[in-house]
BAVODREN-631686 format. One record per residue (C-alpha): residue number from 1; x, y, z. Coordinates in steps of 0.001 Angstrom, whole numbers. Each point is the difference from the previous one (the first is absolute). Layout:
N
+-----+---------+---------+---------+
!  nr !      c1 !      c2 !      c3 !
+-----+---------+---------+---------+
! NUM !       X !       Y !       Z !
...
+-----+---------+---------+---------+
END
This chain:
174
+-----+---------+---------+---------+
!  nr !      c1 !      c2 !      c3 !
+-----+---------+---------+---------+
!   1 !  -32764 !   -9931 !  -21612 !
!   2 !    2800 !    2201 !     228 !
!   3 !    -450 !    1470 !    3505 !
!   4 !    -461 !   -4107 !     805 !
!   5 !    3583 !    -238 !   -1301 !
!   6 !    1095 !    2452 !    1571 !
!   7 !   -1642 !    -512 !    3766 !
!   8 !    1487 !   -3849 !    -875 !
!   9 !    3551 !    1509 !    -853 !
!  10 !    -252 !    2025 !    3192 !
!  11 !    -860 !   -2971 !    2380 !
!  12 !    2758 !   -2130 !   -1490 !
!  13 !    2610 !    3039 !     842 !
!  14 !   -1473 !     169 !    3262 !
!  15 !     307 !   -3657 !    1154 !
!  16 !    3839 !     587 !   -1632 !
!  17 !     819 !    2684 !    1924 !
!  18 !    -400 !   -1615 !    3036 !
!  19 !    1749 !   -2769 !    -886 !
!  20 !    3233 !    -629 !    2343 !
!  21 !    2653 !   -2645 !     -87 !
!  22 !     303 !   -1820 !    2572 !
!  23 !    3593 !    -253 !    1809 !
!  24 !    -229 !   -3951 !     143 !
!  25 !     917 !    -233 !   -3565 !
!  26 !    3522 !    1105 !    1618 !
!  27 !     277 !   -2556 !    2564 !
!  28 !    2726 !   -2213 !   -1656 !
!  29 !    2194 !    3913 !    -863 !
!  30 !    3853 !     214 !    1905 !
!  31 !    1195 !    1666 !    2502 !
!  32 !   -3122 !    -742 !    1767 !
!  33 !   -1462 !    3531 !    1660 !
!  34 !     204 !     -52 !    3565 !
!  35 !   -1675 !    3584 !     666 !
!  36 !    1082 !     189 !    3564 !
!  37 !    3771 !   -1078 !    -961 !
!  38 !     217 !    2161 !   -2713 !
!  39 !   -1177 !    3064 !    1516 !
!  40 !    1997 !    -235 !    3166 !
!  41 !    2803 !    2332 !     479 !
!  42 !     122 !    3099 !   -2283 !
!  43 !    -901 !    -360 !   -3562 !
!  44 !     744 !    2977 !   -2654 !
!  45 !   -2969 !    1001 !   -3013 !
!  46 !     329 !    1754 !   -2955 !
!  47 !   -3793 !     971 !   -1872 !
!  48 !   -1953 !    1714 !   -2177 !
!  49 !   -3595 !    1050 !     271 !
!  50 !   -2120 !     514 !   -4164 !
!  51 !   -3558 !    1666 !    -356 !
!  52 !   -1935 !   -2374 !   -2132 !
!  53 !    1337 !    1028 !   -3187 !
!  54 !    3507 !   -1130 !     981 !
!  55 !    1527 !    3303 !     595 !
!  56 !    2519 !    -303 !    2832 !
!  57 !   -1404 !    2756 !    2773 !
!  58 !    2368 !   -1041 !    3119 !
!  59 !    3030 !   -1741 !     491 !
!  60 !    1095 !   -1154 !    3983 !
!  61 !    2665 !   -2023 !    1486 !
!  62 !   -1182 !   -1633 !    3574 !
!  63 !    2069 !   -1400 !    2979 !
!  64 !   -2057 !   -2458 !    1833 !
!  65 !    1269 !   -1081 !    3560 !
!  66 !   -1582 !   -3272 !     714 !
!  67 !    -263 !   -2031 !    3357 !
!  68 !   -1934 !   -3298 !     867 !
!  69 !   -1117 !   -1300 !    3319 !
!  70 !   -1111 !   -3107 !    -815 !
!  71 !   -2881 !     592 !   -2800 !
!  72 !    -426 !    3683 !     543 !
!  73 !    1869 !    2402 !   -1787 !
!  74 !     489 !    3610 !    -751 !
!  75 !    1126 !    1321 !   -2874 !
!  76 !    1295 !    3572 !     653 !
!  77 !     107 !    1641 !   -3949 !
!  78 !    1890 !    3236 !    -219 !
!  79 !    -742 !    1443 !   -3782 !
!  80 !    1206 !    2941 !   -1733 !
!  81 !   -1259 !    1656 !   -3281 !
!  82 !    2190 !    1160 !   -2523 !
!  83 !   -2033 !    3045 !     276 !
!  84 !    1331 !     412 !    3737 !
!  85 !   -2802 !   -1002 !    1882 !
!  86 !     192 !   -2895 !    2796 !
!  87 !   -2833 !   -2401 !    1186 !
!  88 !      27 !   -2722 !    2696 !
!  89 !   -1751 !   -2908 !     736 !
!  90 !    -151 !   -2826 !    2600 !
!  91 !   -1311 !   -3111 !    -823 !
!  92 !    -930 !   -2590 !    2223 !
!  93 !      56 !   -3408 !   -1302 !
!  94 !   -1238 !   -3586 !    1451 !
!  95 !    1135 !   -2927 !   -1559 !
!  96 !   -2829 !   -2929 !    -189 !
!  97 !    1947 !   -2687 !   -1824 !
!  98 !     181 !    1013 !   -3736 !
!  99 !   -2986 !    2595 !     630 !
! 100 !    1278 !    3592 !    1401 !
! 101 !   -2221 !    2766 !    1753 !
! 102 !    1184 !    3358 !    -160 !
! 103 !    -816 !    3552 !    1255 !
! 104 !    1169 !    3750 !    -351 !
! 105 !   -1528 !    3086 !    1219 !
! 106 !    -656 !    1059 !   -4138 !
! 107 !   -1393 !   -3904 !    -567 !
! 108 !   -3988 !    -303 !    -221 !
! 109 !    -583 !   -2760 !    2124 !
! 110 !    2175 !   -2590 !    -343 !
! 111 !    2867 !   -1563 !   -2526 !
! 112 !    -552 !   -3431 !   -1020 !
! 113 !    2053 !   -2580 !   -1394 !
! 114 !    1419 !   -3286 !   -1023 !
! 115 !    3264 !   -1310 !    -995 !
! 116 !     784 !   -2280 !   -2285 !
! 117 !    3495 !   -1284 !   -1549 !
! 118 !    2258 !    2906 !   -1054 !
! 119 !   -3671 !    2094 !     249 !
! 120 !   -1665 !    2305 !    2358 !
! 121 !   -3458 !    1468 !    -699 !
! 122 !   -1749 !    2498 !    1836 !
! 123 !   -3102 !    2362 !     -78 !
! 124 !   -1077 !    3182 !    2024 !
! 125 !   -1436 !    2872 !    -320 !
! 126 !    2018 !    2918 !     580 !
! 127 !    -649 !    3943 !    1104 !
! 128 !    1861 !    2340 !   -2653 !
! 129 !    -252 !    3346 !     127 !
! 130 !    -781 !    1806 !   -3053 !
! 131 !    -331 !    3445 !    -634 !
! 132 !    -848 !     792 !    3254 !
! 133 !   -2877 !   -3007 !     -43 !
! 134 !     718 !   -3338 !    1799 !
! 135 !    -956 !   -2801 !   -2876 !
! 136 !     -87 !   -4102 !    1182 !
! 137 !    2100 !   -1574 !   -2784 !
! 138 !    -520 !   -3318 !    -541 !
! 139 !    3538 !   -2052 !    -224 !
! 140 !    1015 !   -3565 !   -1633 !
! 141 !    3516 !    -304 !    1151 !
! 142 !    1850 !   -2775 !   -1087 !
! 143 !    3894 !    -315 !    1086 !
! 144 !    2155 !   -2453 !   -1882 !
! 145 !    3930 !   -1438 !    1839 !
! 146 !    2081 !    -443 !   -2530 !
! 147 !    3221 !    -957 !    2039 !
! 148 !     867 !     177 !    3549 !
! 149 !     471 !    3818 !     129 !
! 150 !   -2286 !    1071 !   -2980 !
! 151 !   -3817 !     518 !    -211 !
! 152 !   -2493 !    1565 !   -2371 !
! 153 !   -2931 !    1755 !    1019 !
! 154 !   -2841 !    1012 !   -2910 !
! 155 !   -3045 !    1717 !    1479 !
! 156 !   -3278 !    1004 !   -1562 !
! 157 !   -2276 !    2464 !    1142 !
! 158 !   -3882 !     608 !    -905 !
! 159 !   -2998 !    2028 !    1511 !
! 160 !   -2984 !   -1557 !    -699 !
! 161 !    1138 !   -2737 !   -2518 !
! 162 !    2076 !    2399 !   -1957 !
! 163 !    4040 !     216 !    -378 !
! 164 !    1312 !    2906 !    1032 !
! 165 !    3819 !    -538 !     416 !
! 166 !    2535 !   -2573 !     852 !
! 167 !    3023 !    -122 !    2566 !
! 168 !    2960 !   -2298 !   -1305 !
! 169 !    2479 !    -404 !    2786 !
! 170 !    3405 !   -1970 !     394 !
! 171 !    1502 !    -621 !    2906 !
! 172 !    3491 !   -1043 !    1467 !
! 173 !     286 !   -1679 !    3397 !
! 174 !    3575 !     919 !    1730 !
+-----+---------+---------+---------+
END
């Protein structure tokens, strides 16, 4: 009876776990998110990477030069660590109504995902290297606008169902 209980408990934390929220429960949250307007131009990031135990490991500011042609953009992000070490990466984005496509040379496959309201959700895998291993981190990345300028990002990563960190980002269009 107990390992019953327990297989039970297990399923029920399962199903949980893979439970997301869906961004049209935002649909009726101001300023409305307009990706491509937004991220047009050059927006500034300040961010913080923590293991799964919450311990901040890295901390980053990005410049991101942004340019549209119609629905495709790129999203040119510039980081650097407060350790001193720099990263790049390109992203190119294609707008599809409220559902975006997006691609970098570190992204698994492809970005995917879907505005809604003040809201922006999207999901990728991405290639991080890690002690001299390449591991494909699963990442739920949800960005919130919270005025004109101002947007939060919240990211959480897993391999193979399981947490392993989170990115919290904010960002400041000029």
């Amino acid at each position: 009876m107990i390992i019953k209980s327990a297989l039970v408990g297990l399923a029920a934390l399962g199903i949980t776990a893979c439970a997301t929220v869906d961004t049209a429960q935002y649909a009726s949250e101001k300023p409305t998110l307009d990706f491509a307007q937004y991220f047009n131009g050059t927006v500034d990031g300040w961010g913080m990477f923590q293991d799964r135990s919450g311990t901040v490991v890295k901390r980053f500011i990005v410049r991101i030069d942004c340019t549209w042609n119609g629905n495709e953009g790129t999203l040119d992000e510039h980081f650097a660590y407060t350790d001193g070490t720099t990263q790049s990466r390109v992203w190119k984005v294609v707008k599809d109504g409220d559902r975006y496509i997006g691609t970098a040379a570190d992204v698994v496959g492809a970005a995917r995902g879907t505005a809604s309201g003040n809201a922006l959700h999207w999901n990728y895998a991405l290639a991080l290297p890690v002690d001299g291993r390449t591991w494909n981190v699963d990442m739920d990345d949800w960005m919130f606008l919270i005025d004109d300028r101002t947007m939060l990002n919240r990211t959480t990563m897993s391999k193979f169902g399981i947490r392993v960190g989170e990115v919290t980002l904010s960002f400041r269009k000029r």
